[in-house]
VOKOLTI-427356 format. One record per residue (C-alpha): residue number from 0; x, y, z. Coordinates in nm, 2 decimals, padded with zeros to 4 digits. Example, Ala and Ser with C-alpha at 12.3 -4.5 7.8 and 13.67 -1.06 7.14 Angstrom:
<pt 0; <01.23; -00.45; 00.78>> <pt 1; <01.37; -00.11; 00.71>> 
END
This chain:
<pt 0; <-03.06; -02.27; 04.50>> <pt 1; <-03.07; -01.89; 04.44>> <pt 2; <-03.12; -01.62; 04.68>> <pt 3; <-03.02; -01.34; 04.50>> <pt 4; <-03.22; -01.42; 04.17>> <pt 5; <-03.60; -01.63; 04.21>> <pt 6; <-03.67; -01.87; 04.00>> <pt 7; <-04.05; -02.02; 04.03>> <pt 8; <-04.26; -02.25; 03.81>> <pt 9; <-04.65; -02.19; 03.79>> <pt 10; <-04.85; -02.49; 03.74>> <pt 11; <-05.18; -02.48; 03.56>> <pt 12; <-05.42; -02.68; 03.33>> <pt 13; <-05.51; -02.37; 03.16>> <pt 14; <-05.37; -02.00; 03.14>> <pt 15; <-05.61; -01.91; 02.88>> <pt 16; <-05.96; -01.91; 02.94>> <pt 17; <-06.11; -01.86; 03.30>> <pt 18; <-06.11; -01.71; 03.63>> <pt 19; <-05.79; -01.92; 03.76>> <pt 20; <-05.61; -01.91; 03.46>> <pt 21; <-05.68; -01.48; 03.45>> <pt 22; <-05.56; -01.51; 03.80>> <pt 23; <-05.25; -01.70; 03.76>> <pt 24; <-05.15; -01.50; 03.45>> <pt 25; <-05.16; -01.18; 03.63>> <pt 26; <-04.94; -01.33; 03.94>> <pt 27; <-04.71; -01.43; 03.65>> <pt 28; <-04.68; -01.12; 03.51>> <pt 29; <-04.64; -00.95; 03.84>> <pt 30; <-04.35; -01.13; 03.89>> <pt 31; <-04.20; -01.10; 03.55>> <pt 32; <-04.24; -00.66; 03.61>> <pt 33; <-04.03; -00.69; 03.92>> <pt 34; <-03.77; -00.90; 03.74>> <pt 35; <-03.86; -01.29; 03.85>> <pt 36; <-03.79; -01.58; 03.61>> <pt 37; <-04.15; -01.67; 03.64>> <pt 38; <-04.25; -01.97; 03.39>> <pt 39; <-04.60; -02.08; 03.34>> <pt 40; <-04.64; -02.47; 03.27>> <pt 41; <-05.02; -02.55; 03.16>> <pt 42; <-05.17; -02.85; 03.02>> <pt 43; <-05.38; -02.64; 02.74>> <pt 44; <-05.20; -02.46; 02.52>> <pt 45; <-05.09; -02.10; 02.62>> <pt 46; <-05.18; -01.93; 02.25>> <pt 47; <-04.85; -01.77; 02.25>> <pt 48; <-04.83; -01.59; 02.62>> <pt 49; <-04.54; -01.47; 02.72>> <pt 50; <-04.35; -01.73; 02.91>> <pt 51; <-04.57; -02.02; 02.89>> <pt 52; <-04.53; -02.38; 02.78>> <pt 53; <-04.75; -02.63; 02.70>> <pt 54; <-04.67; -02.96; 02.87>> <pt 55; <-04.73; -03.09; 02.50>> <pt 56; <-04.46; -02.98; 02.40>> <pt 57; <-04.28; -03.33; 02.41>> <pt 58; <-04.15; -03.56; 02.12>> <pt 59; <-04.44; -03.75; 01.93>> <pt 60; <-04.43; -04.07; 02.08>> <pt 61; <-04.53; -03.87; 02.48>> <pt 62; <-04.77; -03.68; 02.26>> <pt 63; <-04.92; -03.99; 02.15>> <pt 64; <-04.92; -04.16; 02.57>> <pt 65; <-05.07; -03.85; 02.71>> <pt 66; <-05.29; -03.83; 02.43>> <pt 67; <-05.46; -04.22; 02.49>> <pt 68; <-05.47; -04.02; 02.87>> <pt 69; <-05.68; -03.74; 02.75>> <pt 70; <-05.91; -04.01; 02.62>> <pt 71; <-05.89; -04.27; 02.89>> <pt 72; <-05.97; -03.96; 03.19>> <pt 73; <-06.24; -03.81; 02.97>> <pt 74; <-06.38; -04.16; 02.96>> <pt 75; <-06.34; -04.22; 03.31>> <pt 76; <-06.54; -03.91; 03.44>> <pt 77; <-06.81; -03.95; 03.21>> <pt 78; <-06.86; -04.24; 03.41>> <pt 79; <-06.78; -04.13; 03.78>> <pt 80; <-06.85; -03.77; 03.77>> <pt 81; <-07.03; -03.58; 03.41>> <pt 82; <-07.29; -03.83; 03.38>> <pt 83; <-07.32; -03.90; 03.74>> <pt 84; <-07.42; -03.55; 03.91>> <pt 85; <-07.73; -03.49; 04.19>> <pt 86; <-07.96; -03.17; 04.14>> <pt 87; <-07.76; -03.02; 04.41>> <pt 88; <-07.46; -02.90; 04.20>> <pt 89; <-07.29; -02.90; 03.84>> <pt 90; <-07.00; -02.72; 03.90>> <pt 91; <-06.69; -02.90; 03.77>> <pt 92; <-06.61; -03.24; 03.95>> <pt 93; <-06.27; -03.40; 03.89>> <pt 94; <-06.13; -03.76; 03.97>> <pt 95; <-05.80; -03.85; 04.14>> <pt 96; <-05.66; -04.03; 03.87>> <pt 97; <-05.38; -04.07; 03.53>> <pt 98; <-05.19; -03.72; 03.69>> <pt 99; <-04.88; -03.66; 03.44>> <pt 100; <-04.55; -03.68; 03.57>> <pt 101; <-04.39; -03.36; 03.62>> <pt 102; <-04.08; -03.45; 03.82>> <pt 103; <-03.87; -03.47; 03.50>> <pt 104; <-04.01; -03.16; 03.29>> <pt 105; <-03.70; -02.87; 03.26>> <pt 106; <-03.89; -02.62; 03.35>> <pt 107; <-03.97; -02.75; 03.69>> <pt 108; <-03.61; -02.93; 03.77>> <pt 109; <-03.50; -02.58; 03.72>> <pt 110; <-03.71; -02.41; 03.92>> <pt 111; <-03.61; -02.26; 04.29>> <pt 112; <-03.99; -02.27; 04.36>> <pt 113; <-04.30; -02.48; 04.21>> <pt 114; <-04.62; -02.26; 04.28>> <pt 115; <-04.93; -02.47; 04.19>> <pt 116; <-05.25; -02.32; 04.11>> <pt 117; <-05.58; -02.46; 03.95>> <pt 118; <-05.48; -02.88; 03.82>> <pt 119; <-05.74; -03.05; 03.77>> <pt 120; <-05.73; -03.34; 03.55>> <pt 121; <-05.36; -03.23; 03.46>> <pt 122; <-05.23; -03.35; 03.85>> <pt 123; <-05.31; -03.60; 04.04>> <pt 124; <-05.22; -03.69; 04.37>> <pt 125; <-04.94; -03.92; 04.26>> <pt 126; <-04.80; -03.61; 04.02>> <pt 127; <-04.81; -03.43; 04.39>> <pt 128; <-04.62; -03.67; 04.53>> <pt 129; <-04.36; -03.69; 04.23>> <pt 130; <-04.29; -03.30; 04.32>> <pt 131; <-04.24; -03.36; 04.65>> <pt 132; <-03.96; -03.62; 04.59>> <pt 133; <-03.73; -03.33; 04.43>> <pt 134; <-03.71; -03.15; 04.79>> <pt 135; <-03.82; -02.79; 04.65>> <pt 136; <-04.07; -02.55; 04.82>> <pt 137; <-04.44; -02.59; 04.67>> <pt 138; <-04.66; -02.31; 04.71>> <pt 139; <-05.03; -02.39; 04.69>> <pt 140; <-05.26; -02.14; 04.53>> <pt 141; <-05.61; -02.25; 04.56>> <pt 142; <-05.84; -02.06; 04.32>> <pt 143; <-06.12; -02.33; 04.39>> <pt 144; <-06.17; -02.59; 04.65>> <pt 145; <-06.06; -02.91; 04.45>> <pt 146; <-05.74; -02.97; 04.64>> <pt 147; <-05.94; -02.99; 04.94>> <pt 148; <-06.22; -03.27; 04.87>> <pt 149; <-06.27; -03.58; 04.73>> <pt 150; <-06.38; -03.45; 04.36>> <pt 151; <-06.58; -03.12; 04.40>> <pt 152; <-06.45; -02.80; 04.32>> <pt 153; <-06.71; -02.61; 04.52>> <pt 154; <-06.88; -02.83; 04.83>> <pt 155; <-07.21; -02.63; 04.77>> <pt 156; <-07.25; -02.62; 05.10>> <pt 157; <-07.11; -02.97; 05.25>> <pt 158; <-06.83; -02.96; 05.52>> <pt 159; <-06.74; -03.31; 05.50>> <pt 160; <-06.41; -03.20; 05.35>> <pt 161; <-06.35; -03.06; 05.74>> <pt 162; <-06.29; -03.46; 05.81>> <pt 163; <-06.34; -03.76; 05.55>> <pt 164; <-06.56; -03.71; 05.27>> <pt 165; <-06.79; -04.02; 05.13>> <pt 166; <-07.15; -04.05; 05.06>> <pt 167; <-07.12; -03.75; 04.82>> <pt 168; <-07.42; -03.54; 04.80>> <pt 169; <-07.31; -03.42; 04.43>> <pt 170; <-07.27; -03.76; 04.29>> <pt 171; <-07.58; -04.02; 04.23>> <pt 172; <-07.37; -04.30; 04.31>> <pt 173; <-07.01; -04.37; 04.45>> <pt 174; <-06.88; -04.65; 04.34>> <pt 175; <-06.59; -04.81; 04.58>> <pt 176; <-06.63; -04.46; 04.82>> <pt 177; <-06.42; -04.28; 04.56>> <pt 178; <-06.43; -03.94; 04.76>> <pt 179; <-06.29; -04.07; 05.06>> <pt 180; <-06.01; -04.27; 04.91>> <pt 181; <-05.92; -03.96; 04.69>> <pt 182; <-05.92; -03.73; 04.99>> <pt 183; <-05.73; -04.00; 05.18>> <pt 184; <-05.44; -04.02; 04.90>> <pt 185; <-05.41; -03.64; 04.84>> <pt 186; <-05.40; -03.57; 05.21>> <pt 187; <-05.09; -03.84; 05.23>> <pt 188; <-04.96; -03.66; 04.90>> <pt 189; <-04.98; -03.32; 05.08>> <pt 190; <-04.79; -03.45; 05.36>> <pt 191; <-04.54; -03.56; 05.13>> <pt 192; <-04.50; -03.23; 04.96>> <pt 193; <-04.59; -02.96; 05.25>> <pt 194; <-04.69; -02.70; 05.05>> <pt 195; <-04.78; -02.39; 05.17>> <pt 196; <-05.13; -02.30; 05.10>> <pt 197; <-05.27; -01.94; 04.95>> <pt 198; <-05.61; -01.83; 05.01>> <pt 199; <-05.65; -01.56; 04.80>> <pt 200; <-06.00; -01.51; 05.00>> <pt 201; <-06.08; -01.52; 05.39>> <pt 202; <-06.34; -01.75; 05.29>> <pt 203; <-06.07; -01.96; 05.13>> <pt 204; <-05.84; -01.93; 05.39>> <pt 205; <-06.09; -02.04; 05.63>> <pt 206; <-06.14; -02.36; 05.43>> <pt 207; <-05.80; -02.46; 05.39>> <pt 208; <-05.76; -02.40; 05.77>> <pt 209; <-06.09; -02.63; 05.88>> <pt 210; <-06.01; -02.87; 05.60>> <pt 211; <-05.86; -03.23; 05.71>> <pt 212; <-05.58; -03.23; 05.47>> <pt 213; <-05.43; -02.89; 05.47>> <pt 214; <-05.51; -02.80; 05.84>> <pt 215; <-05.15; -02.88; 05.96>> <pt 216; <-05.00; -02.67; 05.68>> <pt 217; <-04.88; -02.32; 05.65>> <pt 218; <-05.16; -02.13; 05.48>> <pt 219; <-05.16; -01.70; 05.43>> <pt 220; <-05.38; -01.45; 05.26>> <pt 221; <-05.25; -01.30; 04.95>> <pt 222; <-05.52; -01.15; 04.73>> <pt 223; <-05.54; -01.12; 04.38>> <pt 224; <-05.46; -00.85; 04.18>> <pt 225; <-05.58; -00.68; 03.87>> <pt 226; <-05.36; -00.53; 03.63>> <pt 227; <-05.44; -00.17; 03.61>> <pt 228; <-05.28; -00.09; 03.29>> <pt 229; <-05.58; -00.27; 03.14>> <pt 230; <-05.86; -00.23; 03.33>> <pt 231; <-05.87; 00.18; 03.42>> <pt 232; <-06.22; 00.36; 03.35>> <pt 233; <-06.21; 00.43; 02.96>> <pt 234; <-06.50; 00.67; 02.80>> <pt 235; <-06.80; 00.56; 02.81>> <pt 236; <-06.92; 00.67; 02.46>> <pt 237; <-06.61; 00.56; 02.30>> <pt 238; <-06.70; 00.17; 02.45>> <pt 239; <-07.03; 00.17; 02.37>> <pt 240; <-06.94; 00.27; 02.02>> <pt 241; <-06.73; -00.02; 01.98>> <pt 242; <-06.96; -00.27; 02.12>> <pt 243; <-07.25; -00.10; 01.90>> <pt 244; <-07.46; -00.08; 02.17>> <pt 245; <-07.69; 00.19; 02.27>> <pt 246; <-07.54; 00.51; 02.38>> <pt 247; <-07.75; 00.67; 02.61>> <pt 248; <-07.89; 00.36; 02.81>> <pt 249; <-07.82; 00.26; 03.13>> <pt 250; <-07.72; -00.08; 03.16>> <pt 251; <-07.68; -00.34; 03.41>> <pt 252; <-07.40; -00.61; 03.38>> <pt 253; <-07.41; -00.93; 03.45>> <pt 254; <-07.16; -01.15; 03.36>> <pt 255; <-07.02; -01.48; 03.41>> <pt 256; <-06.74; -01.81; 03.28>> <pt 257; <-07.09; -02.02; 03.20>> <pt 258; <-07.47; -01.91; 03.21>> <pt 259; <-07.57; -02.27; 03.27>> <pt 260; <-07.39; -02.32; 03.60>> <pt 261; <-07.60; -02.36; 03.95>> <pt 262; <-07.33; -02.14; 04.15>> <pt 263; <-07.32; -01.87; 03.93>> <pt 264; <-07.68; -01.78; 04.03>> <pt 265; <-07.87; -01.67; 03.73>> <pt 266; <-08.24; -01.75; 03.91>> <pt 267; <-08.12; -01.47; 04.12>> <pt 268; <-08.03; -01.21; 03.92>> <pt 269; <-08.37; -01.27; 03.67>> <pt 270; <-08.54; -01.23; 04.03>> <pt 271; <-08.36; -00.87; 04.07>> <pt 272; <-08.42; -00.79; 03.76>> <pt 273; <-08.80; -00.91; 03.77>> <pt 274; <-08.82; -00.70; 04.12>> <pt 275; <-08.69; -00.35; 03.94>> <pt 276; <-08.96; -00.43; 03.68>> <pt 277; <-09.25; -00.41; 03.97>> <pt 278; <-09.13; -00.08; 04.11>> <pt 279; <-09.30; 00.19; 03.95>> <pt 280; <-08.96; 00.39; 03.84>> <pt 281; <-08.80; 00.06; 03.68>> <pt 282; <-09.10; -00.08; 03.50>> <pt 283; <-09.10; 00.30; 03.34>> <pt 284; <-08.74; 00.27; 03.22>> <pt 285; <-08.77; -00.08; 03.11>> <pt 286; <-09.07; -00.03; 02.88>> <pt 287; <-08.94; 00.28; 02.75>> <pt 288; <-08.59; 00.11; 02.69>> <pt 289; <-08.37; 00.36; 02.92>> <pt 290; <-08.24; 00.05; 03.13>> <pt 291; <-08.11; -00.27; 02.97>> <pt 292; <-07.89; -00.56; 03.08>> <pt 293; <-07.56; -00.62; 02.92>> <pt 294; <-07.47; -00.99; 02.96>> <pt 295; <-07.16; -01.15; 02.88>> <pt 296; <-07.02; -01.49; 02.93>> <pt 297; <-07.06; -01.88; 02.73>> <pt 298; <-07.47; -01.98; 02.67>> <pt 299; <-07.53; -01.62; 02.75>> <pt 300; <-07.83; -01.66; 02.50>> <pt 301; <-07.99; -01.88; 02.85>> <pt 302; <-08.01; -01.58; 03.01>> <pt 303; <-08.38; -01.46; 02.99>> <pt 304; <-08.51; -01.24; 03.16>> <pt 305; <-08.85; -01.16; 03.17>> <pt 306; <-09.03; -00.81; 02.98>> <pt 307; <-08.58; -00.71; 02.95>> <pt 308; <-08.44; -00.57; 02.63>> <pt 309; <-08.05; -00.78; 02.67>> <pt 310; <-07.76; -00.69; 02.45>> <pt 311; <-07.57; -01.04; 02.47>> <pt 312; <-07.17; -01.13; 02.41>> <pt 313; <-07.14; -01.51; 02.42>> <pt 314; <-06.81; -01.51; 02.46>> <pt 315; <-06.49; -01.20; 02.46>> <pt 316; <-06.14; -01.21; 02.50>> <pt 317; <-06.00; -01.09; 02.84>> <pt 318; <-05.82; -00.82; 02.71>> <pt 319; <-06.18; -00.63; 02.58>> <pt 320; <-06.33; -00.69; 02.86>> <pt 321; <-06.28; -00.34; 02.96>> <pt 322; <-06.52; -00.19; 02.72>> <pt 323; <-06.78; -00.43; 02.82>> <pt 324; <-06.73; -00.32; 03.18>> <pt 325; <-06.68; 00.06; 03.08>> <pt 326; <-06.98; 00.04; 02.88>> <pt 327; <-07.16; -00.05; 03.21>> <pt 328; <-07.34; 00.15; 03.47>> <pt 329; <-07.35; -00.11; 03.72>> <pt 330; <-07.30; -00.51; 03.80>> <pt 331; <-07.47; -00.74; 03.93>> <pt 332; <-07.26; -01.05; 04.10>> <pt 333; <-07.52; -01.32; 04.21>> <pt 334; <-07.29; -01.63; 04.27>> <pt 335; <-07.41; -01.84; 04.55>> <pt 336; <-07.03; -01.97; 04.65>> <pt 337; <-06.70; -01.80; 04.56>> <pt 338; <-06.36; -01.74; 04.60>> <pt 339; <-06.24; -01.38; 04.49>> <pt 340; <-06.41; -01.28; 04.18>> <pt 341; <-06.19; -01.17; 03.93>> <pt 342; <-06.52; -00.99; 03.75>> <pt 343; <-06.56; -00.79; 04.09>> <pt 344; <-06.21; -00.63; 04.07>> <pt 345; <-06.22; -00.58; 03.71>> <pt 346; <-06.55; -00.38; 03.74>> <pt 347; <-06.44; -00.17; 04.03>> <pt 348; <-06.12; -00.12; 03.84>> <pt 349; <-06.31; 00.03; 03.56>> <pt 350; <-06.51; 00.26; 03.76>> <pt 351; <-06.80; 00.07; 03.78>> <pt 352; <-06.98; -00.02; 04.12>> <pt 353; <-07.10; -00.30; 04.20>> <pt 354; <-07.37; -00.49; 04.39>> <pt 355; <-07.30; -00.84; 04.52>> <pt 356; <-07.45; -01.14; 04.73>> <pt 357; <-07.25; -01.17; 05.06>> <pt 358; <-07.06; -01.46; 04.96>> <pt 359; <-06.70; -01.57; 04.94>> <pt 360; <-06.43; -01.30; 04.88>> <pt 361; <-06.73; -01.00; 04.74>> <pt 362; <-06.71; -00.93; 05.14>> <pt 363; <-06.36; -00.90; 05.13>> <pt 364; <-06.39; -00.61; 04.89>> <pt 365; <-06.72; -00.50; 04.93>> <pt 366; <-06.69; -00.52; 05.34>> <pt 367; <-06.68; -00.11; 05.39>> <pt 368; <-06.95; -00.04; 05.17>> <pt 369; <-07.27; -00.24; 05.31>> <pt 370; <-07.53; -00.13; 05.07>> <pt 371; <-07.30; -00.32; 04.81>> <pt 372; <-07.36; -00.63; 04.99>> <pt 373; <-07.69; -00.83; 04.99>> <pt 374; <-07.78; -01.17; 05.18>> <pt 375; <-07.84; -01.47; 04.93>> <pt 376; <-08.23; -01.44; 04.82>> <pt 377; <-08.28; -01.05; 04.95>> <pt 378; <-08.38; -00.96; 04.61>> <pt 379; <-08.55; -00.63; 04.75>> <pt 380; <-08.19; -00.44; 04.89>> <pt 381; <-08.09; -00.53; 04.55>> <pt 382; <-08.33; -00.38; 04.33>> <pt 383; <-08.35; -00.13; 04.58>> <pt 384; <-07.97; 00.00; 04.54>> <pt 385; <-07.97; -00.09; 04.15>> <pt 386; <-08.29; 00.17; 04.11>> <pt 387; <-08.10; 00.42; 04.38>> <pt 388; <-07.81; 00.41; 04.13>> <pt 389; <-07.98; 00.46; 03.86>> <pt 390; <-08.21; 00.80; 03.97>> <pt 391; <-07.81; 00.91; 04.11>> <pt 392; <-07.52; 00.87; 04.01>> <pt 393; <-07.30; 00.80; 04.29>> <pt 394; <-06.96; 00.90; 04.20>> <pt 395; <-06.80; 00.92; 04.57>> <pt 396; <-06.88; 00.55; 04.59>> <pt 397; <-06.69; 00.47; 04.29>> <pt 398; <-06.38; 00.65; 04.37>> <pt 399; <-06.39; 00.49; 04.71>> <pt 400; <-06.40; 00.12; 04.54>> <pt 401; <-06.14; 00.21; 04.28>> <pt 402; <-05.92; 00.36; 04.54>> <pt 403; <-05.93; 00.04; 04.76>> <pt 404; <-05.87; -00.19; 04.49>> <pt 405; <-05.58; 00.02; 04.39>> <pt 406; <-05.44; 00.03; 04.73>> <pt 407; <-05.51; -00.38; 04.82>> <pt 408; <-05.57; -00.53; 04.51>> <pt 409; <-05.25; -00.42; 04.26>> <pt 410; <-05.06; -00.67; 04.09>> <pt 411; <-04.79; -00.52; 04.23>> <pt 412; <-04.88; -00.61; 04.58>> <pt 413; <-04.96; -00.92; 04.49>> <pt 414; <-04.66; -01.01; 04.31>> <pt 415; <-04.44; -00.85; 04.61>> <pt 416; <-04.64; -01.05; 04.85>> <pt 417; <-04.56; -01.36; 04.66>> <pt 418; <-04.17; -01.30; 04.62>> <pt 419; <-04.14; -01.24; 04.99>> <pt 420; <-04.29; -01.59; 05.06>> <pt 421; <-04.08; -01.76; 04.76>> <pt 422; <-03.73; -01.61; 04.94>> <pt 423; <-03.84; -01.72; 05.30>> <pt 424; <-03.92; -02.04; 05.15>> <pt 425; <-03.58; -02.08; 04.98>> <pt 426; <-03.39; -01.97; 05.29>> <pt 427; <-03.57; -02.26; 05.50>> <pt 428; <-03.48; -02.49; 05.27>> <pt 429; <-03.14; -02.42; 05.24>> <pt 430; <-03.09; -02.53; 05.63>> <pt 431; <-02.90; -02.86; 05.67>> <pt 432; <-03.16; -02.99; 05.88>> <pt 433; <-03.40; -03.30; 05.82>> <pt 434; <-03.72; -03.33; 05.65>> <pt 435; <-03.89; -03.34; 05.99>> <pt 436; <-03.75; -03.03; 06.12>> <pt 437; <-03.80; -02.89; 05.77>> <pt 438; <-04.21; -02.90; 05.81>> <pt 439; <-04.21; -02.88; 06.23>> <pt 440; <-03.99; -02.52; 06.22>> <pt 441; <-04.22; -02.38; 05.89>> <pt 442; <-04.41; -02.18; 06.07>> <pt 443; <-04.18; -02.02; 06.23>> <pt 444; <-04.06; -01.95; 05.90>> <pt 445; <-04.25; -01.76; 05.76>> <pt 446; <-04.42; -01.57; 06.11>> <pt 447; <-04.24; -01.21; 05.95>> <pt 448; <-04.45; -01.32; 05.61>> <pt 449; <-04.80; -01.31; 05.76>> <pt 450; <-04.75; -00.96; 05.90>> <pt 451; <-04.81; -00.85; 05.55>> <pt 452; <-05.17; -00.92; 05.57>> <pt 453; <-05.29; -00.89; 05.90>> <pt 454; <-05.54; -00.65; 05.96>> 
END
C-alpha cells in the first residue's frame, strides 16, 4: 500500500438521489479537491458523476445473475418487510440477504481503503465478510442506523439494537426471528472486518457506541460537509423569479426525501402551521396571502395544510436546490428521528435560519442558538419564533449560523478529517503483526485522530 498517494473506494447503493447519497458525493468530492483517488462504487447508476461506477457495469451474462437478484430480494421483502410493517414506522426496512460479491470488483482490489456508507440491499453481511478477507482497512460511514439492527434503518425509538433484537415492534410478524439472526450474522461479519465506524452526528455516535455489534470498534465524529460553492445565499428576487413564485411573500420551507414518511414529521409541521394561523398576526398574513409555505420533496402534493396558500415542487435536482432555499425566509425541520440533516446545512448555508425539533444532529448545529431548537410536540415555541421572524428580520442570527457552518461544517474539513483517518489506518496496517494485535492496538491507533473533534 501507499502512503504517499491514498487511494479509497466509497461504497454506496445510490449516489444519486437522497440524503446519504448527497452526503457521500460531497466526501467524494472533498477528497478528489485535495488530490485523493477517491472512486465511488454504487449499485444504481451514477448518471454520469464524476468518478463513479455502477456495479452493472459487468459483462451480460453477471448483468443477467444480478438482475434474477434484483427480482428475487424485491420479492423477498415484499414478503418480510414492505408488506409486513406495524403502525409504528414505515421508514425503509431491509433484509440480510443475496449481498453481491465485491471482493473481486477492480475498483475495490485496488483500493488502499474501502469506506462504506449507506448498502442496503446492495451488501449483505456475507459481502461484509468477503471485504474483510482482502485485509484492507474498512471505514464505516453510517448515514442511518441499518448496520446496527436487525432490518430497520431508524429504531423509532427501540434500543433493542443495544443487545439482541427479535420481537420487532416494526414488523407484524417475524418469521424464524429474522432480526436476531441478522443482527447475530452482521455482528460476526463486523468482527471479521473491524471497521472503523463514523458517526457523522453525536446522536449517531452514541448509537454505534451503545450498540451490541459495533461497541468494541473504533468509532469518531466526523461531520458532514456542505459544498459552499453551491449553496452560498444567492438574491432573493432573482430565485424567486426562476421558481415563478411570488416575489414579495414570505415563505416558510418545508421540505423533505418523501412527504408520506412517519419520521419526517409532517403532522407536526401542519400543527405549526395551524398554530401561526390562531395568532392574530399570522391568521392576518395568511388570509391576505403575505405568508405562504414553500414545500418541496416526492408526494409533496400530501402536504395539506389547513386555510395555507402552498407553492409545491414534487421533486428538484440537488444542484437547484439553492433557489428553493434562497427563495425562503425560513425552515421548518420537523423530523421526529435523525442523523445530520443535510437540508439543515444546506439552508443555513444559504442564509436562511432555521427552526428545528431537538432531535438527532439539528442539536449539533442548532446547540448555540436555543430559540432554534423546539422539543418534539411544543408547537407553541415554534409558531412563536416563526411569527418573531417574520415581524423582524433577524440578520445577526443568520450570519452567526452561516459562520458556524462555514467554520465546522466545510467540505474541506470534512474531507481532511477523513484523509487523516485513511493514512493512520494504512500505517497500522502496514505493521507485520497479526490480525489480533491488528484490532487489540487500533485504538491506540488512531488516539492523535480523535483530537480533531473533541470539544
Amino acid at each position: 500500500m501507499r502512503t504517499s498517494t491514498v487511494k479509497v473506494v466509497h461504497i454506496c447503493t445510490n449516489i444519486v438521489t437522497g440524503g446519504a447519497a448527497r452526503a457521500t458525493f460531497n466526501l467524494h468530492l472533498g477528497l478528489r479537491q485535495l488530490g485523493i483517488e477517491s472512486t465511488v462504487l454504487s449499485l444504481a447508476d451514477p448518471k454520469g458523476l464524476p468518478f463513479c461506477e455502477s456495479y452493472f457495469n459487468l459483462d451480460s451474462e453477471n448483468r443477467a445473475i444480478h438482475s434474477r437478484r434484483d427480482v428475487l430480494l424485491k420479492e423477498v421483502s415484499k414478503l418480510l418487510a414492505w408488506k409486513n410493517r406495524t403502525h409504528i414506522s414505515n421508514t425503509h426496512f431491509s433484509i440480510d440477504l443475496f449481498g453481491c460479491d465485491l471482493s473481486r470488483h477492480p475498483l475495490v482490489c485496488e483500493a488502499d481503503v474501502i469506506n462504506l456508507h449507506w448498502t442496503a440491499e446492495f451488501l449483505s453481511s456475507r459481502s461484509v465478510f468477503g471485504l474483510a478477507a482482502l485485509g484492507k482497512p474498512v471505514v464505516w460511514t453510517l448515514h442511518d442506523m441499518r448496520p446496527l439492527t436487525g432490518g430497520c434503518h431508524f429504531s423509532a425509538g427501540c434500543n433493542r439494537f443495544m443487545e439482541a433484537c427479535g420481537e420487532c415492534p416494526q414488523l407484524a410478524r417475524e418469521p424464524a426471528d429474522y432480526t436476531a439472526r441478522s443482527l447475530k450474522a452482521m455482528s460476526s461479519a463486523i468482527a471479521a472486518a473491524r471497521p472503523v465506524f463514523i458517526g457523522p452526528s453525536q446522536w449517531m455516535l452514541q448509537n454505534i457506541r451503545k450498540s451490541s455489534v459495533a461497541r468494541n470498534c473504533v468509532s469518531h465524529h466526523i461531520p458532514y460537509g456542505v459544498d459552499s460553492n453551491l449553496f452560498e445565499p444567492l438574491e432573493k428576487a432573482i430565485c424567486r423569479s426562476q421558481l415563478n413564485v411570488e416575489k414579495d411573500v414570505w415563505y416558510i420551507l418545508v421540505t423533505m426525501y418523501g412527504f408520506r414518511e412517519f419520521r419526517k414529521g409532517v403532522e407536526n409541521a401542519i400543527a405549526i402551521l395551524e398554530q401561526i394561523r390562531r395568532d392574530p398576526v399570522g391568521r392576518r398574513a395568511v388570509a391576505t396571502g403575505q405568508m405562504r409555505v414553500l414545500s418541496c420533496g416526492a408526494d409533496s402534493d400530501q402536504f395539506r395544510p389547513r386555510g395555507w396558500c402552498v407553492d409545491r415542487y414534487n421533486s428538484i435536482r440537488s444542484d437547484r436546490m439553492p433557489v428553493i432555499y434562497n427563495s425562503a425566509n425560513v425552515l421548518l425541520f420537523t423530523s421526529v428521528e435523525d442523523n445530520l440533516p443535510n437540508v439543515i446545512l444546506e439552508a443555513i448555508a444559504c442564509g436562511v435560519p432555521v427552526i428545528s425539533h431537538r432531535v438527532g444532529g439539528a442539536s449539533d448545529i442548532l446547540n448555540d442558538e436555543p430559540r432554534c431548537l423546539f422539543e418534539i410536540g411544543d408547537v407553541k415555541a415554534a409558531a412563536h419564533f416563526i411569527l418573531s421572524l417574520f415581524q423582524k428580520n433577524d440578520s445577526e442570527l443568520c450570519s452567526r449560523l452561516v459562520a458556524k457552518v462555514r467554520e465546522n461544517y466545510s467540505n474541506e474539513k470534512q474531507a481532511f478529517a477523513y484523509l487523516k483517518l485513511y493514512k493512520d489506518l494504512i500505517a497500522e496496517f502496514q505493521k507485520p503483526q497479526s490480525l489480533l494485535e491488528t484490532a487489540s492496538s487500533q485504538e491506540g491507533a488512531h488516539a492523535a485522530f480523535s483530537l480533531l473533534w473533541q470539544k
